[in-house]
C-alpha positions in Angstrom: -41.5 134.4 126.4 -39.3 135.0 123.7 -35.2 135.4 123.5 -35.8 139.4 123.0 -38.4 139.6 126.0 -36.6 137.8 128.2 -33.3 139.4 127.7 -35.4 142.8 128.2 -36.7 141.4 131.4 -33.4 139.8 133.0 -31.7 143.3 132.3 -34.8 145.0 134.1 -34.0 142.8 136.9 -30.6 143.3 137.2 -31.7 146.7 137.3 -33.4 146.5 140.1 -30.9 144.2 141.7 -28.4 147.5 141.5 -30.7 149.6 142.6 -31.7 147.5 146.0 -28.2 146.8 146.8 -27.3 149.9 147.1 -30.2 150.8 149.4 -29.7 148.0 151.4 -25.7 149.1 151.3 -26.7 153.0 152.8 -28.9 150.9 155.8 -25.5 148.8 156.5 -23.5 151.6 156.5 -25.9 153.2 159.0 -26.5 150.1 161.3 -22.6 149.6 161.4 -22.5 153.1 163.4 -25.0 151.8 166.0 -24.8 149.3 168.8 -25.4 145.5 168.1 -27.4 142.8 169.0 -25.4 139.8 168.1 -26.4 136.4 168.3 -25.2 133.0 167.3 -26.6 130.2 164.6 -24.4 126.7 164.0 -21.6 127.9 166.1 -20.3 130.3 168.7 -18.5 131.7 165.6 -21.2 131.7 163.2 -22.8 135.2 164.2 -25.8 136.8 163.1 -27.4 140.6 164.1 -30.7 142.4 163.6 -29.3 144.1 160.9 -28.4 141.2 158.8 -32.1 139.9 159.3 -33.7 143.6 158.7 -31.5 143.8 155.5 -32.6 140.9 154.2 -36.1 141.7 154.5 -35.9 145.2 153.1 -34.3 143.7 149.9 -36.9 140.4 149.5 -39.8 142.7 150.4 -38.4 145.3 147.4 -38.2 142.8 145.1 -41.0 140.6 145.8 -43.0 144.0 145.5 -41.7 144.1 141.9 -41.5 140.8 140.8 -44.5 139.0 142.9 -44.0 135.6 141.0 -40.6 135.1 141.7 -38.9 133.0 144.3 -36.3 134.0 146.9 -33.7 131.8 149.1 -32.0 134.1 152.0 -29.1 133.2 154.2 -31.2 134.5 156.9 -34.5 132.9 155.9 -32.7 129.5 156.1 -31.5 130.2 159.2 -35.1 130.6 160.8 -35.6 126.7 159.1 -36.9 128.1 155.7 -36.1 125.6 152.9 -33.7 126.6 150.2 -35.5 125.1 147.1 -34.1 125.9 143.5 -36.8 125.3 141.1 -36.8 126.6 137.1 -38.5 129.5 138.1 -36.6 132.8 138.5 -35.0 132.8 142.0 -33.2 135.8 143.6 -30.3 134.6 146.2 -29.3 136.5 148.8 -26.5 137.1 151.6 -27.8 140.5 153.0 -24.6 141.0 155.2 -21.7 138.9 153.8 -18.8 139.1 156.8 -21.3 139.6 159.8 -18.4 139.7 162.5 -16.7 141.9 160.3 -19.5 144.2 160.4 -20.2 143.3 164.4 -16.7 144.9 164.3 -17.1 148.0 162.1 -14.0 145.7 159.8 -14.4 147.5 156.4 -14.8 144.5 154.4 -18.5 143.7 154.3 -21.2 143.3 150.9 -24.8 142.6 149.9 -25.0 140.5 147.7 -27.7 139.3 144.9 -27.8 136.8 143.0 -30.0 135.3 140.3 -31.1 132.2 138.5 -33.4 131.0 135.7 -33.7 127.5 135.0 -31.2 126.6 137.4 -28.4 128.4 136.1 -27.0 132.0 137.4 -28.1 135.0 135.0 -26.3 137.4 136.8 -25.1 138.5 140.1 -24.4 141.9 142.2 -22.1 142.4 145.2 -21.7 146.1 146.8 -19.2 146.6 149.3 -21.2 148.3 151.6 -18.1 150.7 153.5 -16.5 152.2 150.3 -19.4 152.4 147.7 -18.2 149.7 145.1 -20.1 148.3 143.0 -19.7 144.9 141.1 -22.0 143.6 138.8 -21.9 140.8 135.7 -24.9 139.3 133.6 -24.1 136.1 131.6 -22.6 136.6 128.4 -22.4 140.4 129.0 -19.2 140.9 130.8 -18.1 141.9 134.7 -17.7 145.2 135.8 -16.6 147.2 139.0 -18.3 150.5 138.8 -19.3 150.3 135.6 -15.5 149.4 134.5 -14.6 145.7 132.8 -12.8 143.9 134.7 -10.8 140.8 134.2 -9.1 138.0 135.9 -5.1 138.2 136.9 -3.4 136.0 134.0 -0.8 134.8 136.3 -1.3 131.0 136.4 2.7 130.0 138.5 0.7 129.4 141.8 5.1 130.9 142.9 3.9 134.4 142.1 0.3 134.0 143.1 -1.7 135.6 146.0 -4.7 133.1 147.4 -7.1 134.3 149.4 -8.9 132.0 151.9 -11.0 132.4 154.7 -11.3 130.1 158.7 -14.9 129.7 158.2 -17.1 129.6 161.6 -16.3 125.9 162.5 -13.8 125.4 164.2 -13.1 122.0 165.8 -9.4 120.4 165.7 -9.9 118.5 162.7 -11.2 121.3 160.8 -8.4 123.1 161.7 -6.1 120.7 161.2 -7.1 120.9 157.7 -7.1 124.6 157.5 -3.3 125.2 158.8 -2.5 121.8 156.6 -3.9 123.8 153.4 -2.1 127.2 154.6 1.2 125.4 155.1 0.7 123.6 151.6 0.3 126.9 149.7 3.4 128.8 151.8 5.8 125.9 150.9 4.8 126.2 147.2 5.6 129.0 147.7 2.8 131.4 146.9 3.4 134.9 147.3 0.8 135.4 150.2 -2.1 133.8 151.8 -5.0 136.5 152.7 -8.0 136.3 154.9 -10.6 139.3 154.7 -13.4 138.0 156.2 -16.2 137.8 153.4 -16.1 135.4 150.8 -17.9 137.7 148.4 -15.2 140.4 148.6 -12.3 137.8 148.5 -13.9 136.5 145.1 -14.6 140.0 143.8 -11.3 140.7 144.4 -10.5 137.7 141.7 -12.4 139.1 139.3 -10.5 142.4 139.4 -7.3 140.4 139.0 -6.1 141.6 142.5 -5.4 138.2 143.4 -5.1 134.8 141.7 -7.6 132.6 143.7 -10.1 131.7 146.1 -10.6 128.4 147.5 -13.1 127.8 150.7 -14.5 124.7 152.2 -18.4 125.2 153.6 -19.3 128.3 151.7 -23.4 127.9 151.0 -25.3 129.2 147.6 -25.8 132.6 149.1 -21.9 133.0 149.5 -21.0 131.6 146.1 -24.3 132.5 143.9 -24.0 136.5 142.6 -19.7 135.9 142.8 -19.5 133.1 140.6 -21.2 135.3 137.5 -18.6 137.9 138.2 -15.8 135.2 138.2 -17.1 133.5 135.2 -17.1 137.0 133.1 -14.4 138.2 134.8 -12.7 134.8 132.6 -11.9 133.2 135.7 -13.6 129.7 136.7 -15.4 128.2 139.8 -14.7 124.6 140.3 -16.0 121.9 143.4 -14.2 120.8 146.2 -13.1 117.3 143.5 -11.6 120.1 141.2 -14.2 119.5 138.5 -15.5 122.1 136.8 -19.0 123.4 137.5 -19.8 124.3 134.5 -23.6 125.9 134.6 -25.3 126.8 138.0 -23.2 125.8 140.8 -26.3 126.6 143.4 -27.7 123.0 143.0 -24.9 121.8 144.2 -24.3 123.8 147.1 -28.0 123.0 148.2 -26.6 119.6 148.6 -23.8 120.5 150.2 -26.5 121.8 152.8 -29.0 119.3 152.8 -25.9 116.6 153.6 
């Protein structure tokens, strides 16, 4: 495949990406009005519903329907004790409901969200926030947009004016909380402006990218929480570094499947 006929063929995807997100947005917004069946995974915090399973099919079942040679790793999927194997081949990446107890408790802050990679390194990603209709999308080396607008990165970098968002994440044992109120203290003392908690990663780094905030940090998060935000970040102009503070320079999903595999 040549330069020209893949570009032509990423695009299509990301097409398609849009186009499934959205429909799996209006079934989220549907199932959101209707009673629950909840039920835990790692923790009794980690929660998972029908919904976030019967969203996750709908969009792998679309696009495998459309693009039968491709690969697919779903926070769901793994969950069930499906491998999450990144190979060169192209590989969709998916969180179907990013903020599940947000959405078990109709909390307006709640996405789809798509990513995908070639070769091990992210092409592009789409996140729609699935209560208000927003849509943000980026491809690599074509720019970030939030309903079709460009959007950029705050250029505040005094960490004294700065608002961080965070999140509690679903363990929590004393030592992990220990470090979490150690890290909030930290950034109040600094002092930062404000420390924010909205409940899904994807929206919180979204929100980045739009330059409402100046930064995301989050300890845990797995290559379905990270994969479609970090190509918004990255072409918002904003960066995605490790938990050492390095850099990740290309695809950061390897490295979060070996976060999970440890």
């Amino acid at each position: 495949m040549t330069n020209s006929d893949s570009d032509k063929c990423w695009a299509e995807c990301l097409d398609v990406a849009v186009e499934v997100a959205r429909k799996a947005g209006k079934v989220v917004q549907e199932a959101v009005k209707q009673e629950k069946s909840v039920s835990t995974k790692s923790t009794p915090t980690d929660l998972v519903t029908e919904a976030d399973q019967q969203v996750e099919e709908l969009i792998i079942s679309t696009l495998r329907d459309r693009f039968p040679s491709h690969r697919f790793i779903g926070e769901e999927s793994s969950a069930a004790g499906e491998k999450c194997i990144l190979t060169d081949s192209p590989t969709w990446i998916i969180d179907p409901i990013d903020g599940t107890c947000n959405f078990v408790h109709s909390f307006p802050m709640v996405a789809v969200s798509i990513g995908f990679a070639v070769n091990k390194e992210l092409e592009f990603g789409v996140i729609y926030h699935c209560f208000d209709g927003t849509l943000y999308t980026a491809r690599k080396g074509h720019g970030a947009f939030c309903n079709g607008v460009r959007i950029h990165v705050s250029k505040e970098k005094d960490v004294s004016k700065a608002l961080i968002l965070t999140e509690i994440g679903a363990k929590r044992d004393q030592a992990t909380l220990n470090i979490f109120s150690g890290n909030i203290m930290k950034l109040l003392s600094a002092p930062a402006h404000g420390v924010r908690i909205i409940g899904s990663s994807t929206l919180a780094l979204c929100l980045v990218a739009t330059g409402s905030a100046e930064a995301y940090y989050q300890y845990g998060l797995h290559c379905w929480d990270i994969a479609a935000a970090a190509v918004i970040i990255r072409e918002a102009g904003g960066v995605v570094v490790d938990t050492s503070g390095c850099l990740v320079s290309k695809c950061p999903v390897s490295y979060w499947l070996v976060q999970e595999e440890a």
